[in-house]
C-alpha positions in Angstrom: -26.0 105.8 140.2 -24.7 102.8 142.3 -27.3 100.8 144.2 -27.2 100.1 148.1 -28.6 97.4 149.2 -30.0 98.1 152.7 -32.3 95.8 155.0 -35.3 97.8 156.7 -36.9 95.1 159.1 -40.7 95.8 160.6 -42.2 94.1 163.8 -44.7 92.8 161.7 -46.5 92.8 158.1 -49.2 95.5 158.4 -51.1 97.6 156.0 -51.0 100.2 158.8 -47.1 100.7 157.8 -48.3 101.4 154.7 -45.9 104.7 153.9 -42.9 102.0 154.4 -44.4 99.6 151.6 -45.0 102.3 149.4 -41.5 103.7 149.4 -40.2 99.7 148.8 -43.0 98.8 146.2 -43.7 102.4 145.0 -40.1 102.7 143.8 -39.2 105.4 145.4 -36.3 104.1 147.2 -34.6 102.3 143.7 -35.3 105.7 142.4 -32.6 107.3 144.9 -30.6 104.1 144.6 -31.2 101.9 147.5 -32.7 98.4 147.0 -34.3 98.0 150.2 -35.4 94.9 151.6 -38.4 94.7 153.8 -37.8 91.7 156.5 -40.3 90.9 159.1 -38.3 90.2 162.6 -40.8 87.4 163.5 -41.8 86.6 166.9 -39.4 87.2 169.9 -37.3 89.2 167.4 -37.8 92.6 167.7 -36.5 95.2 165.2 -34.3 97.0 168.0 -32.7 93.7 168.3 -32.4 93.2 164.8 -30.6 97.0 164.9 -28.3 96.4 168.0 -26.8 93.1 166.4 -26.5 94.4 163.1 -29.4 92.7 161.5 -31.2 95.6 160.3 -29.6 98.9 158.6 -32.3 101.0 159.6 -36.2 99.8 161.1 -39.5 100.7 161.3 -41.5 100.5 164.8 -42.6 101.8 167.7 -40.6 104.7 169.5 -42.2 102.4 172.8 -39.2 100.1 171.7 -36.4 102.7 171.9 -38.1 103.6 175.3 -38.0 100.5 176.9 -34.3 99.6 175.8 -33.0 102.8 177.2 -35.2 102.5 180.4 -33.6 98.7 180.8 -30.2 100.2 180.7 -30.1 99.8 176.9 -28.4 101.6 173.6 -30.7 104.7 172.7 -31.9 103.8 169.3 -33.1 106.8 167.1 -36.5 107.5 165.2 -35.7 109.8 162.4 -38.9 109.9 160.3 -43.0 109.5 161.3 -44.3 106.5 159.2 -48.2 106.8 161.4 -49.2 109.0 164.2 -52.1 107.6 165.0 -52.7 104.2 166.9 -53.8 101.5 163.7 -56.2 99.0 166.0 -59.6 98.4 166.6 -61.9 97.1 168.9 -64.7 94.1 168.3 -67.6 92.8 170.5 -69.2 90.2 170.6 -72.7 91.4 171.3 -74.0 94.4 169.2 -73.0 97.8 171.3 -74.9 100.7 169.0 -74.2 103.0 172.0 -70.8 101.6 173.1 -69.5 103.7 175.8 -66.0 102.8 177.5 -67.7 101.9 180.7 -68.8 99.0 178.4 -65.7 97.2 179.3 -65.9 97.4 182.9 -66.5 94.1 184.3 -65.5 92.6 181.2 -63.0 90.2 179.6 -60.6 92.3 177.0 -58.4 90.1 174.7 -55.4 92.9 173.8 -53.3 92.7 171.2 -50.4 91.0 171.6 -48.0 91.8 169.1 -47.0 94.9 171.1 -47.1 97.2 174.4 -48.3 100.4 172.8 -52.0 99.1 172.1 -52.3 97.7 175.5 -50.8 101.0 177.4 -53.2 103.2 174.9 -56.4 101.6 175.9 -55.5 102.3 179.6 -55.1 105.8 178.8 -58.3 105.9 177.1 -60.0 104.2 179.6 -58.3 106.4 182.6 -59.6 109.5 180.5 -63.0 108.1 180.3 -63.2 107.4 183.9 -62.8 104.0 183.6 -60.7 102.2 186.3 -58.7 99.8 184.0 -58.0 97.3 186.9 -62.0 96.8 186.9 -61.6 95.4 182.6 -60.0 91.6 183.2 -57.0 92.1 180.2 -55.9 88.6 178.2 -52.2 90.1 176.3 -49.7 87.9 174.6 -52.0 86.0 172.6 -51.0 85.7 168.7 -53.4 87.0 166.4 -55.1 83.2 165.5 -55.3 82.5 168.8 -56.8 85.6 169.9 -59.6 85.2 167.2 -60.1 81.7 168.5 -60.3 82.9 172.0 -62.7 85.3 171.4 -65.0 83.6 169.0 -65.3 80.6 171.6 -66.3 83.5 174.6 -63.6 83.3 176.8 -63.4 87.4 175.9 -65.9 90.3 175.8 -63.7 92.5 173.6 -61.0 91.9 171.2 -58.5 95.0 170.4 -56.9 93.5 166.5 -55.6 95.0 163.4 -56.7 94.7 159.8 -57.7 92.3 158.3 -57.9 90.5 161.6 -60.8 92.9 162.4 -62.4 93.1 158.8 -62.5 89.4 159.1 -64.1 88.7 162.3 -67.3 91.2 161.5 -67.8 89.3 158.3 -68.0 86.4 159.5 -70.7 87.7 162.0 -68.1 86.5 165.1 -67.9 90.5 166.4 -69.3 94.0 165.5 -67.0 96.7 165.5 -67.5 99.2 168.6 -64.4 101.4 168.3 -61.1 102.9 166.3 -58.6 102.9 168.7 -57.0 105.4 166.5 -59.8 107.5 167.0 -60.0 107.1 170.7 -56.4 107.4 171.4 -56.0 110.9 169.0 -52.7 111.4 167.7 -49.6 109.7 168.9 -46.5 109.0 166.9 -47.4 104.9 166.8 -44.6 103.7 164.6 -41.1 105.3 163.0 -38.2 104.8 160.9 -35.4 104.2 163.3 -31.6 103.2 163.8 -28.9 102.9 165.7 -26.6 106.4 166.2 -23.3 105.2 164.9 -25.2 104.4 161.8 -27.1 107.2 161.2 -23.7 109.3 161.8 -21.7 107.1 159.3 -24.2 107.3 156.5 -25.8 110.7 157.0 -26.1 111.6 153.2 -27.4 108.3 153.3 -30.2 108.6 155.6 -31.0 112.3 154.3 -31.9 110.1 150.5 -33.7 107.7 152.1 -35.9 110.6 154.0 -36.2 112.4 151.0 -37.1 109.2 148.9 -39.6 108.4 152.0 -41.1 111.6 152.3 -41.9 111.1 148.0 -43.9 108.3 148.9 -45.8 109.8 152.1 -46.8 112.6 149.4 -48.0 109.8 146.6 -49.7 107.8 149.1 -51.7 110.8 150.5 -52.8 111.7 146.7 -53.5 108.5 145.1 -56.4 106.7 145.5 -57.2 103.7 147.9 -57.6 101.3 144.9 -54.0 102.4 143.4 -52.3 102.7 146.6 -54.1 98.9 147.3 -52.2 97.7 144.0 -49.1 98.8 144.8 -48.7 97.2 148.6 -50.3 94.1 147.1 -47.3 92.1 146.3 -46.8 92.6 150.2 -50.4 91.1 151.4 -50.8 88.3 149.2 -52.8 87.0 151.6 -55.3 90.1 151.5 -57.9 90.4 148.2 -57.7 93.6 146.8 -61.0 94.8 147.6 -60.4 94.3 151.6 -56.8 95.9 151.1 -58.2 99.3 149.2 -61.1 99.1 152.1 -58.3 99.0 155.0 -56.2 101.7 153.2 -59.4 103.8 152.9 -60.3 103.7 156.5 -56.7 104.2 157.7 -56.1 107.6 155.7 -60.2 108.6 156.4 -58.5 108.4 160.5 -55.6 110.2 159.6 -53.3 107.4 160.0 -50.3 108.8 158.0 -48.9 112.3 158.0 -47.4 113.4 154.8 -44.6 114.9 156.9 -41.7 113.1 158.2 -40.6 115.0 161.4 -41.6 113.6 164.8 -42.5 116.4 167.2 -42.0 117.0 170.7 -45.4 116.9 171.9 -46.1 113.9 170.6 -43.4 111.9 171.9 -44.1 113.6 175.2 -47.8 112.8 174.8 -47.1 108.7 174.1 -44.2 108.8 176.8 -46.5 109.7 179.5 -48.8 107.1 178.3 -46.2 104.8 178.9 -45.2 105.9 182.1 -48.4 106.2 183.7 -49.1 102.2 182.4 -46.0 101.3 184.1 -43.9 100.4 180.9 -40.9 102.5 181.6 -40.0 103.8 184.6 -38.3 107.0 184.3 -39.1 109.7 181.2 -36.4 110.1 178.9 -35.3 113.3 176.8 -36.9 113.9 173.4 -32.9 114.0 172.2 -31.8 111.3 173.2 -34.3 109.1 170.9 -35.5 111.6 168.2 -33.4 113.2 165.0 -35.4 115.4 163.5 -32.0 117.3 161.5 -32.2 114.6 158.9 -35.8 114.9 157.9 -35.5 118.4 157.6 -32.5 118.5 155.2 -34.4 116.2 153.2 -37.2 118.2 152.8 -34.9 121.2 151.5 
């Protein structure tokens, strides 16, 4: 079998893209003959970028990217397999909260992470759904992670929303107590995708049906094998992560139902994170499920 070399970029390194480091680390893409690359875009360059210049064969992020380019006037860019349907952040306080309620933050100053939209327009629906008027929670967004923790740990924030092992950190250290799973409080929403652009999912179709078959291997593995073993094989990725905190992280990601062990993005969860983008003000009009999701190629590959 001849080997493809293919570049798969992500927003950012994340153990909460876990199914996507499996399928590189795990093997399972060399095993259907594709040495994959896995490049982090970096900041201020996105993996839709990295897609409509020809960076990037294929991607995996948020369908809120595909969103906003098409509501900007933009290429549609198409999500074609689930990597996590549920929202991967959490939220830290600085004073103990054993009765946290959402009406907590009201009044309050939220550090949001910065990395992307989606968290930010997630905790406004989850605050609108507790009866929470948003505008009354003073929002700091488009902090980097370090300087988030920084802010926060000096008091100029209530509440920071971070990822792992941002979060894991932080309560450690004894700088925050953890009040809430945003993945929890959100319920499921397809977070983050494998994605690409049209013509190239039309001129490697056979292609793109291998790599969701060899992706679909690894959602299975990763949703038998245990947190320790999974942690082993994404270490090479987290070298910056011990092993212990990485086999914790995975185990609370998969105990939230993080990562569906099917690839196929459904309507009503596009429709359900589309209105939560519309009613934050993201994008502006809705857009058709069609336009932005395949879900053809994930089910061949599951034949």
């Amino acid at each position: 079998m001849t080997t493809r070399a293919l570049v798969m970029m992500e927003p950012f390194r994340s153990p909460f893209y876990a199914p996507a480091v499996v399928a590189v680390h795990g093997g399972h893409f060399a095993r259907a003959g594709f040495d994959v690359s896995l490049v982090t875009a970096g900041p201020g360059r996105g993996a839709a970028e990295a897609l409509i210049d020809g960076r990037a064969d294929f991607a995996v992020s948020g369908i809120m990217r595909s969103l906003g380019v098409v509501d900007a006037g933009g290429p549609p860019i198409v999500h074609f397999g689930t990597v996590n349907d549920r929202n991967g952040f959490f939220l830290v306080s600085r004073e103990r909260r054993p009765r946290f309620a959402w009406g907590d933050l009201a009044g309050r100053a939220v550090i949001a992470f910065g990395g992307a939209p989606t968290p930010y327009h997630c905790m406004l629906s989850v605050l609108r759904h507790a009866g929470v008027d948003p505008a009354r929670v003073t929002f700091i967004r488009d902090l980097g992670a370090a300087d988030s923790v920084a802010a926060f740990t000096s008091g100029k924030a209530d509440f920071l929303e971070c990822g792992p092992p941002v979060v894991d950190r932080v309560v450690a250290e004894g700088a925050g107590h953890l009040v809430a799973s945003m993945g929890v409080a959100t319920g499921p929403v397809p977070f983050s995708s494998l994605m690409a652009m049209p013509q190239r999912l039309r001129d490697g179709r056979a292609d793109f049906v291998r790599i969701v078959r060899a992706f679909h291997g690894a959602q299975r593995w990763l949703a038998s094998a245990s947190a320790d073993d999974v942690a082993r094989v994404i270490a090479p990725a987290f070298p910056d992560i011990e092993l212990p905190l990485l086999a914790r992280i995975v185990a609370r990601y998969r105990a939230q139902g993080t990562w569906p062990d099917d690839p196929r993005l459904d309507r009503p969860g596009y429709e359900r994170l589309q209105e939560i983008l519309f009613a934050g003000g993201f994008i502006k009009q809705r857009h058709p499920y069609d336009l932005l999701i395949d879900t053809e190629i994930a089910t061949e590959a599951l034949v």
